[in-house]
N, C-alpha and C positions, 0 to 999 in steps of 0.2 A: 679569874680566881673567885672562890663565891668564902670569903673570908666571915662572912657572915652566917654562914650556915653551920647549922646543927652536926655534931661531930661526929656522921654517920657515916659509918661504910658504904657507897653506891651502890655494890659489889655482894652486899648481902642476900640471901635468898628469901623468899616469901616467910619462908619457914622460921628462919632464924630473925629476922625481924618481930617477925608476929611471934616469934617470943621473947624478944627484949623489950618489947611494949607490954605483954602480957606480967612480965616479973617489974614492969613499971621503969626498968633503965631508962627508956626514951620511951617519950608520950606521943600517942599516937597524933598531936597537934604538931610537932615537933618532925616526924614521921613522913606530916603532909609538908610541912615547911622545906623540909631539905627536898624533896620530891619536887617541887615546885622552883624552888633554887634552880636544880638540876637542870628543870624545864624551860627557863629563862635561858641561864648558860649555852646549853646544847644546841635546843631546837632552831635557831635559826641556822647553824652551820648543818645540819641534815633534815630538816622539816618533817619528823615524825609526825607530831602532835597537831591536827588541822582544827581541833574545838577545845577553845581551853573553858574548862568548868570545872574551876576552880572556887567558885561560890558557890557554887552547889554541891562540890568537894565541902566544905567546909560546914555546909547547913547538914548534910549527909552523915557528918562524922560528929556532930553536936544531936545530930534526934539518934544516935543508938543508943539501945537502951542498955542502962546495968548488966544486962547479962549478957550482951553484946562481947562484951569482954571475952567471953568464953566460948566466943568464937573464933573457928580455927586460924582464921587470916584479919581478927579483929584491928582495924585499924592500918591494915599495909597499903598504901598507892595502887592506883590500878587503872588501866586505860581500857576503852574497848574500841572493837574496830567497827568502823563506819558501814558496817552494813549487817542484818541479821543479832545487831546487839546492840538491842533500841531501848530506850526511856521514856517514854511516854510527855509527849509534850516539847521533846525537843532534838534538833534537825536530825532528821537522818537520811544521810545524801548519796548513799554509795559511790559518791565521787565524780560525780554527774552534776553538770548546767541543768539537765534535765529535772533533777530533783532539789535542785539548792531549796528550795521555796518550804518543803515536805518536812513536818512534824510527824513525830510516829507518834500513831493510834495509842500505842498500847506498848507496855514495859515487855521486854523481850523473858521469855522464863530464864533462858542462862543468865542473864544480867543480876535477874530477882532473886535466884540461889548465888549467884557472887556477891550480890550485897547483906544478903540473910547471913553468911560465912563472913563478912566484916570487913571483905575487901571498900575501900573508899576512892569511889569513881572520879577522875580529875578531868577525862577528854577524852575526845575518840580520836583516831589514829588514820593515818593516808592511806591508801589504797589504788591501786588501776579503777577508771571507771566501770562499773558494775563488776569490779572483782575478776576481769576478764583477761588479766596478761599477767607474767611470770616478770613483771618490775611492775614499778610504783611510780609511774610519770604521768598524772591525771593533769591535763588544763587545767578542770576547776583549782586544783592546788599547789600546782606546780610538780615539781620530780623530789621522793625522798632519797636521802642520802647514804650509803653505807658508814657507819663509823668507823668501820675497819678501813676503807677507802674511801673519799667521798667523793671521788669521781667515777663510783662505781655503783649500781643498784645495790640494793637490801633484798632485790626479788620481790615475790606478789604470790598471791595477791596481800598478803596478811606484810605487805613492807613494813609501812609504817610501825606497826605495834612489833617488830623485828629488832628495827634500829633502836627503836623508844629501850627496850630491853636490853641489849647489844651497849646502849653509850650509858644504862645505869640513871637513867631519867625512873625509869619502874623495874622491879625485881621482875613481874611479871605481865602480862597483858595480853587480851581477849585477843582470837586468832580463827579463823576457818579455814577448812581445805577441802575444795573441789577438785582440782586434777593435782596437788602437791602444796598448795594454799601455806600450809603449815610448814610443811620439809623444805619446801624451796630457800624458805626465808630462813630455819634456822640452819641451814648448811651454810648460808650467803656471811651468813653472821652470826654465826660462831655458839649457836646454842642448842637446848634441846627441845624438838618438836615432836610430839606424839599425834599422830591422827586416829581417832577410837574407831571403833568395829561401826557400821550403820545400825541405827536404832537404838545407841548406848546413850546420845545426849537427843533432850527434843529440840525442837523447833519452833513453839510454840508460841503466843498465837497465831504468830501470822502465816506459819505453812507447817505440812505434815508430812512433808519430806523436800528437800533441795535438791535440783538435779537431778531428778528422779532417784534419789535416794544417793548421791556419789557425794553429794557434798555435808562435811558436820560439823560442829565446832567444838573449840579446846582453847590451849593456851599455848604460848611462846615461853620458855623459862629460864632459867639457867641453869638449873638443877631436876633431876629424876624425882628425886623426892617432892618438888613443889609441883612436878606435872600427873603424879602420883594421889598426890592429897586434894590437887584440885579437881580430878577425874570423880574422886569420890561425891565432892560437892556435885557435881553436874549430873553424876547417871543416874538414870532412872526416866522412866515415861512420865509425862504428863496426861492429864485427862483432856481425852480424843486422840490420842496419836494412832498412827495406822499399825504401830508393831513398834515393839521392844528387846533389846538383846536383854539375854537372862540376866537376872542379877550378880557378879563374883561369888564365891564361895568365901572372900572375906575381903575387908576393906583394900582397896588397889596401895592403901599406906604401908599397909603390910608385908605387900610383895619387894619394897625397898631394903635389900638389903639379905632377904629371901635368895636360897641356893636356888640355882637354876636349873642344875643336874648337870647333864653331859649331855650337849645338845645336836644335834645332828643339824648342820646347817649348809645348804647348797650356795654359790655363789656364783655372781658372772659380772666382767667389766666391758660386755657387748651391748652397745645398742640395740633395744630392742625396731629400731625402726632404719637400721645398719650404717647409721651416720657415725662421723667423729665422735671418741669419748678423748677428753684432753689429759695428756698422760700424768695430770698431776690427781687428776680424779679416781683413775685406773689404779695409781701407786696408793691411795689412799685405803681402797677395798684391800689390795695385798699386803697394805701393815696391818689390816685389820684383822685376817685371815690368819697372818701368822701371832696375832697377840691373841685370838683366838684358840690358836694352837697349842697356845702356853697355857693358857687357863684350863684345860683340856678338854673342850669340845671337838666334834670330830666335824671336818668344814673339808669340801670338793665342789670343783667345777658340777653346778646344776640347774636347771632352769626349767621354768612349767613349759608345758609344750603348747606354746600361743603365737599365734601371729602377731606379730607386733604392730604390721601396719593398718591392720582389720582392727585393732581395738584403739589405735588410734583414728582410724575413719569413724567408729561408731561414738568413743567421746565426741569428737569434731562435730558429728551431725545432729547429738544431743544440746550440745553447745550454742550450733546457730539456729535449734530450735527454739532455746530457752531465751537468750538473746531478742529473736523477733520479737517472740511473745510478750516478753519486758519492755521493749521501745512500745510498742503497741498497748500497753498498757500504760506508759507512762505519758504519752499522746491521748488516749481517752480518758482518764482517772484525773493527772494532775496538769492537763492542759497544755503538754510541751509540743514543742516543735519539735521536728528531725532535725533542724540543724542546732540542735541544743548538744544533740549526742555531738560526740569527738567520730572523724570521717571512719576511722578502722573500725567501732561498733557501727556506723553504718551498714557497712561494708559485708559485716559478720550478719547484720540484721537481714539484710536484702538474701545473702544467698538462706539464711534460715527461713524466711517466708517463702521460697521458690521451693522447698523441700518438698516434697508431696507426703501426705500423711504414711499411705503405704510402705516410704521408705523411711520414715522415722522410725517406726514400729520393726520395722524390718533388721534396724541396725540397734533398737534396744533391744531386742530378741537376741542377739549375740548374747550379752551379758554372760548369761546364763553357761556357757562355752565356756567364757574364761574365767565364771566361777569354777562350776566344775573341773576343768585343765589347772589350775592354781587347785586344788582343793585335792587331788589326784597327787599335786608335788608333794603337797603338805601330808600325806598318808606318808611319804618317804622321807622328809625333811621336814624338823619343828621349824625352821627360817629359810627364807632367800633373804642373800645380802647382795647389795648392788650402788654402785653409786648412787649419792641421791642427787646430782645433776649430772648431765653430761660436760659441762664449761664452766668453768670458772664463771664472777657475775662480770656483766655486761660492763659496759662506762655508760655514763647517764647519756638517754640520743643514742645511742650506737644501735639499738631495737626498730627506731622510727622507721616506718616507712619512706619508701624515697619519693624526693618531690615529682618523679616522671609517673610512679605509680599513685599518686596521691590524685595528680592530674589524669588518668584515666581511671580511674575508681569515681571523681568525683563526676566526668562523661558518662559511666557507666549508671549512676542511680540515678542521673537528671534526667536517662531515659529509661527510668523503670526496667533495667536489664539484669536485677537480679539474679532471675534462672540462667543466666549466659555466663555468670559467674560460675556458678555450679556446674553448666552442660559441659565447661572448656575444662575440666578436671581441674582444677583449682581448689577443690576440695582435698586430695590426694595430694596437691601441692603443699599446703599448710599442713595436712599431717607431715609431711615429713619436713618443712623447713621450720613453720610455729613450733614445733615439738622439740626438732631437734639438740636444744640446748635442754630438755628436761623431758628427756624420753619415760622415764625412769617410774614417774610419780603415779601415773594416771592408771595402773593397773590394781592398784589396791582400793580408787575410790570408784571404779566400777564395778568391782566383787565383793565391797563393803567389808574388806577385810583391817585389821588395825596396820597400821605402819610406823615407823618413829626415822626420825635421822638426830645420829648423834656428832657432835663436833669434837670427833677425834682424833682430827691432823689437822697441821697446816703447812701451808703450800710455801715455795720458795719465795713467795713474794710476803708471807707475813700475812696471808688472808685464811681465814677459815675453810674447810674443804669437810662437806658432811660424808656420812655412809647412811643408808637406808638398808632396813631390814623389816620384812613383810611376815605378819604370821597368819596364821589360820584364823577365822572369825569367832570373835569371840574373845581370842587370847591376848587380851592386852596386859593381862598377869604372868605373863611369860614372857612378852618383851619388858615389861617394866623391870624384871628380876633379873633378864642379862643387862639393860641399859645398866643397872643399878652398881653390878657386879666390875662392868667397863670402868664407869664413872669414877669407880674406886680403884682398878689397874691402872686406868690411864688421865687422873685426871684433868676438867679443862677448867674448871674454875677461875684458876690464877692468870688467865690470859684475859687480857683486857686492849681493847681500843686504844691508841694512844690518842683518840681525839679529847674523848674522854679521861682520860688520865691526866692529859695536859690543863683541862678546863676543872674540872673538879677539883677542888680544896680536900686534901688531905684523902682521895681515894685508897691511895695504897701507903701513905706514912702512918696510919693509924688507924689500922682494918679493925671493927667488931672482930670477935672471933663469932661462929657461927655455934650454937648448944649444941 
């Protein structure tokens, strides 16, 4: 019990906090204190938080300036995640032995317009090594916890900064999504994740697109409106990027709460890659469908016309491209060894070096297929709605490779047998069995189109169960207007963790109310 702390609701939004500090009820020192309570409390029973700077929280939130204050999120807690949302001067590990040692160059732009907006940075947050699995069980830091279960993951890659959110440690916190990065984690736990269109947030400085454009970043939230307001802070190009999505026609704040119209929206509860979908995910989309139907939008079985397993081969082969290139950089740049990496990025790296260029080029050239075929639905449907996983989340280990494959994998790179990885279709394998618990995610960040998953059921067992819905590029002011409209038919606010309920003083006997 933290009897000590500040008599804040955990449970408040960005939004609503950053204005009871604004009208002066709770100082934003005050603000950092219970956030930091929370942190002690929490983090050892789910190990969100792997960097605590909380001295640098505090130096952070003593040089803003006067006018700081009038700033949108002046003074609220805020974590970011260990990779692509850097500080200048200090670790940034992506989760990797490989990089324990690495100081970032240079302040990340997202980082520098989250602190210019008054968020006050406390730590970064766990992750899969190099952001590379759909859970959060890195060596370097051990396994993050779901707070809804803690024998269960929070998902990946954006875990950590999931759970951090999810147990009420931070209203909000920094998040990326490469094949579902964002949706995976807030379906797993219980919040709301927006992935923006390509080109909406930069990159900068250290790259001018991720993933060849598939991967971007945002936040984790628990609220529309705070994924809304912080969209604002972040869009826009920085100086050098390769391309930019247009600017809104008005601020993304705006669209909170903004009619949607009558939406035409198609649906499906099929794997696209024709594995299990577990019937608790399936009944999910169908309440959704029909609360859907009440609002009166008009929603039918529909789906772009794509091969599911072709664009999962073509992310796969981008993957263990990007992959080698990484180990092989982090081997020439910062001096590591192979055996730094964890054996499954090995694994991933060997068949990615065996790639021949012609076929990489080969399987990024699809792309273009399943924009256009996604782009073709969206002439006839404003949304596809779909599960946002296929499974319920994992139990922590239950993902791991097994020790008989661990032991030929690790025969297989002690003789340089990468390509025999690749030649034996093993490729085709992991699309369908690595995907198969999150088939769902990877088609929006290879068309760069926006996607969100909202937490709008839950399963018999008392865990969270998300829905994903994809729009046309561009239109992240039309998912934010039906998320907004949901949030308000069905909402999830009031669902809480009981890890967190139990640990927290006074979470739910004496809630702020929100302005």
């Amino acid at each position: 019990m933290l009897d000590a702390m500040p008599d804040i609701d955990p449970y408040l939004d960005a939004t609503a906090l950053a204005a009871l500090i604004a009208r002066g009820e709770v100082s934003a020192t005050e603000a950092l204190d219970a956030a930091l309570a929370r942190l002690d409390a929490l983090n050892p029973r789910i190990n969100a938080v792997v960097m605590d700077w909380r001295e640098q929280a505090r130096t952070q939130l003593g040089m803003q300036p006067a006018q700081g204050r009038r700033s949108p999120f002046a003074g609220v807690p805020f974590l970011l995640k260990d990779l692509g949302q850097d500080v200048a001067g200090l670790p940034s590990t992506w989760a990797s032995r490989a990089r324990r040692e690495v100081l970032a160059g240079a302040t990340s732009s997202v980082v520098q317009r989250w602190q210019d907006a008054g968020l006050v940075v406390l730590g970064k947050t766990n992750l899969p090594e190099l952001a590379l699995k759909a859970v959060t069980e890195p060596l370097l830091f051990g396994p993050c916890r779901n707070p809804w279960n803690p024998d269960r993951t929070p998902g990946g890659s954006s875990g950590g900064a999931a759970a951090a959110v999810a147990a009420g440690i931070v209203p909000v916190a920094g998040a990326s999504d490469g094949g579902g990065s964002i949706r995976i984690p807030a379906a797993y736990c219980g919040l709301f994740g927006l992935k923006p269109s390509r080109g909406r947030v930069s990159h900068a400085p250290a790259a001018d697109e991720v993933w060849e454009g598939a991967s971007c970043t945002h936040v984790l939230s628990r609220s529309v409106r705070d994924s809304a307001a912080l969209l604002d802070v972040l869009a826009g190009a920085e100086p050098g990027d390769p391309y930019a999505a247009a600017a809104p026609l008005r601020p993304y704040a705006l669209e909170v709460g903004a009619a949607p119209g009558r939406l035409r929206i198609g649906f499906s509860v099929v794997s696209p890659l024709g594995g299990a979908v577990h019937p608790e995910c399936a009944a999910a989309v169908e309440r959704t469908v029909h609360l859907l139907e009440s609002l009166g939008h008009a929603v039918e079985p529909a789906v772009p016309a794509i091969d599911g397993l072709a664009l999962a081969q073509s992310y796969l082969g981008i993957y263990f491209g990007h992959v080698a290139a990484e180990v092989r950089r982090c081997i020439r740049v910062h001096g590591a060894r192979p055996a730094d990496f964890e054996l499954d990025t090995r694994a991933i790296a060997a068949i990615g070096a065996s790639l021949p260029a012609a076929d990489y080029v080969a399987l990024r050239a699809r792309w273009n297929g399943f924009a256009r075929a996604l782009a073709a639905f969206h002439a006839r449907h404003d949304l596809l709605l779909t599960p946002t996983t296929a499974q319920p989340p994992a139990r922590i280990g239950e993902l791991d490779t097994p020790a008989s494959q661990q032991a030929a994998l690790r025969l297989v790179l002690a003789l340089g047998l990468g390509g025999l990885l690749r030649r034996t279709g093993i490729v085709d394998d992991l699309a369908r069995k690595s995907l198969a618990r999150t088939p769902f995610t990877q088609l929006a960040n290879l068309t760069g189109t926006p996607a969100m998953s909202l937490p709008l059921q839950i399963d018999a067992q008392g865990m969270p169960v998300g829905v994903q819905f994809i729009a046309a590029w561009g239109r992240e002011d039309l998912l934010l207007r039906l998320a907004a409209q949901l949030e308000a038919a069905q909402p999830w606010a009031q669902r809480r963790p009981d890890l967190a309920q139990a640990l927290v003083h006074g979470a739910a006997a004496s809630p702020q109310r929100a302005p």
